[in-house]
Residue, then its C-alpha position, 0 to 999 in steps of 0.5 A: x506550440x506542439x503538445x511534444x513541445x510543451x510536454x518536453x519544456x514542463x518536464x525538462x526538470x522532472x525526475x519521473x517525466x512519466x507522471x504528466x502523462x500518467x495524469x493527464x491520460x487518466x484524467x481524460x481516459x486516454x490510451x497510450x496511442x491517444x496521447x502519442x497521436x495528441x503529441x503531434x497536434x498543436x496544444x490549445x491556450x486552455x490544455x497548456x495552462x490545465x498542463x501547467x496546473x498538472x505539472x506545478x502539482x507535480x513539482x511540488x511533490x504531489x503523488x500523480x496517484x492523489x491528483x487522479x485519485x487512485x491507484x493500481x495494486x494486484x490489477x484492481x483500481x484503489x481510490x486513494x488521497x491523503x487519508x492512505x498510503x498509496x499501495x506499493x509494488x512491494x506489498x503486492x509481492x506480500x499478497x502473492x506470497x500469501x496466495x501461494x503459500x495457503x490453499x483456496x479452503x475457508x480461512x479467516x484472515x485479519x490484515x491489520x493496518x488496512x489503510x486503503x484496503x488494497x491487501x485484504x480487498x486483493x486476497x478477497x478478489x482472490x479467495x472467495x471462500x475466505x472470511x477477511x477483517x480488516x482493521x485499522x485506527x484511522x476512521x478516515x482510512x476505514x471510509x475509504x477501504x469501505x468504498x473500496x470495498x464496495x467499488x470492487x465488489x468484495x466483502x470485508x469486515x471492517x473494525x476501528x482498532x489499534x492493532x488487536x484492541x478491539x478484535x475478537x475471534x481467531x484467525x488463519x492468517x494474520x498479515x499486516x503491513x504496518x508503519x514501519x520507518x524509524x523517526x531516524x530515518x526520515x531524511x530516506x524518505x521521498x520527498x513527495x511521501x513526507x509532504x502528502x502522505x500520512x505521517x500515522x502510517x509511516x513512522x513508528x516509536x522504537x526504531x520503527x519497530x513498535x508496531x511490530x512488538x504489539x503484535x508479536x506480543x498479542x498474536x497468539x491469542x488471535x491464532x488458530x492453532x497452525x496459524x500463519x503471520x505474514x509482515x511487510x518490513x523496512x529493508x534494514x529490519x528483518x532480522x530484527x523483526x525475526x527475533x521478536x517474532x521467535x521469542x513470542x513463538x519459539x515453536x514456529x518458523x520464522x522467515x525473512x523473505x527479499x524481494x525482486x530488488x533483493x532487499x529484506x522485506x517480508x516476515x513470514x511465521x508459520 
C-alpha cells in the first residue's frame, strides 16, 4: 500500500484530514515536501500501525497539539499538554492590540490566568524593557509557563493566585484571558476541548462571567494611574463585560473590540 493510500483511507472520516500530518511531520521533523514526496512510496507494516495509533488518538478527539506536545502562538513554540489550554489564533490578536496600542517604554505588565504562558512570554519576546508577572491558580500551569519561559529565553515573574489575591504592586497594563464560557453553554464546546483540556480553565460561575466581576472589582488597586486592562471575552459577552467594567471605572473608556471573524472578542479599558 502507498502512503496516499492509507493516509486517505485513516482520514476518510475525519473533519480536519490535516491534523495526521500535522502529527506525523512534527513528530518526525519533516517538512511539507517530505511528507508530499513520502505519500508516493509504499508505507512499511511498522508506519501503518505507528499511523493508526496517531489516527485512533485523533478520533478520539485528542488535540494533535497535545500528541506532539506543543503549539505555535505569535511565532514561538509552547509546550502544552492537558495542564493548559492550548493558545488560539484569537489570543494572538489580544497581544497585538496590546502592542500596537503601548510603546516600547518600560512598563510592568501583569497577565492574569497565565495558563501556558503564551500571552506574557510573547510581549516579553516583544518588549524587552517591560517587567512581565504572570499569575495563575494552577500549580501545574505555572511549571509549565516556567519552562516556557526558560525554552524562549525570556524572563517572567510567576506567582500562584487567584486573580489578585496574592499580587502585590502596581501595573501599566493588566491583561488577562481568563475561563470565560457559561456552564450553559458547554454543548458549543468542541468536542476534543471538553474531553482533554482542563475544565478550570474554561468555565466559570455567573454566566462565565465571575472572573471577570473579580477582577473589575480588584483592579484599581493594582493600576498605575493611566493604566490600561485589556480582556479576551466569549463572543456573546461584550457588552456585558462593558458594563462591569464602566461602573468600577466610570472615568475610563471601555471597548469592545471584534476579531478577523467580526465576532466580539476583546475588552479594552484605558
Amino acid at each position: 500500500m502507498l502512503w496516499i493510500e492509507a493516509v486517505k483511507a485513516l482520514t476518510a472520516d475525519f473533519d480536519e484530514p490535516f491534523e495526521l500530518e500535522f502529527v506525523w511531520r512534527n513528530q518526525y521533523s519533516l517538512t511539507k515536501l517530505d511528507w508530499l514526496n513520502l505519500q508516493r512510496e509504499l508505507i512499511s507494516e511498522a508506519d501503518l500501525e505507528q499511523l493508526k495509533v496517531i489516527a485512533k488518538r485523533l478520533q478520539q478527539h485528542e488535540p494533535p497539539q497535545y500528541i506532539v506536545g506543543w503549539a505555535e502562538f505569535c511565532d514561538l513554540r509552547f509546550a502544552v499538554d492537558a495542564r493548559v489550554l492550548i493558545p488560539r489564533p484569537e489570543t494572538e490578536e489580544l497581544v497585538r492590540l496590546i502592542l500596537v496600542e503601548n510603546d516600547a517604554m518600560p512598563k510592568r505588565v501583569l497577565d492574569i490566568g497565565t495558563g501556558s504562558g503564551a500571552i506574557a512570554i510573547s510581549l516579553a519576546k516583544m518588549r524587552k524593557s517591560w517587567e512581565l508577572t504572570a499569575s495563575d491558580i494552577s500549580d501545574d500551569a505555572l511549571r509549565l509557563a516556567a519552562v516556557n519561559a526558560a525554552e524562549n529565553g525570556e524572563t517572567v515573574k510567576f506567582v500562584k493566585s487567584d486573580v489578585f489575591d496574592k499580587i502585590e504592586g502596581k501595573f501599566d497594563v493588566l491583561v488577562s484571558n481568563p475561563p470565560y464560557i457559561s456552564f450553559s453553554d458547554e454543548n458549543e464546546v468542541d468536542q476534543s476541548v471538553k474531553s482533554y483540556e482542563p475544565h478550570m480553565a474554561l468555565f466559570a460561575e455567573n454566566d462565565g462571567l465571575a472572573v471577570y466581576e473579580k477582577i473589575a472589582r480588584q483592579a484599581r488597586e493594582h493600576l498605575t494611574l493611566k493604566g490600561r486592562i485589556y480582556l479576551e471575552i466569549g463572543y456573546k459577552q461584550g457588552e456585558s463585560v462593558k458594563k462591569l467594567f464602566e461602573t468600577y471605572f466610570p472615568e475610563k473608556q471601555v471597548k469592545v473590540l471584534t476579531d478577523s471573524f467580526g465576532k466580539d472578542r476583546m475588552v479594552c479599558v484605558k
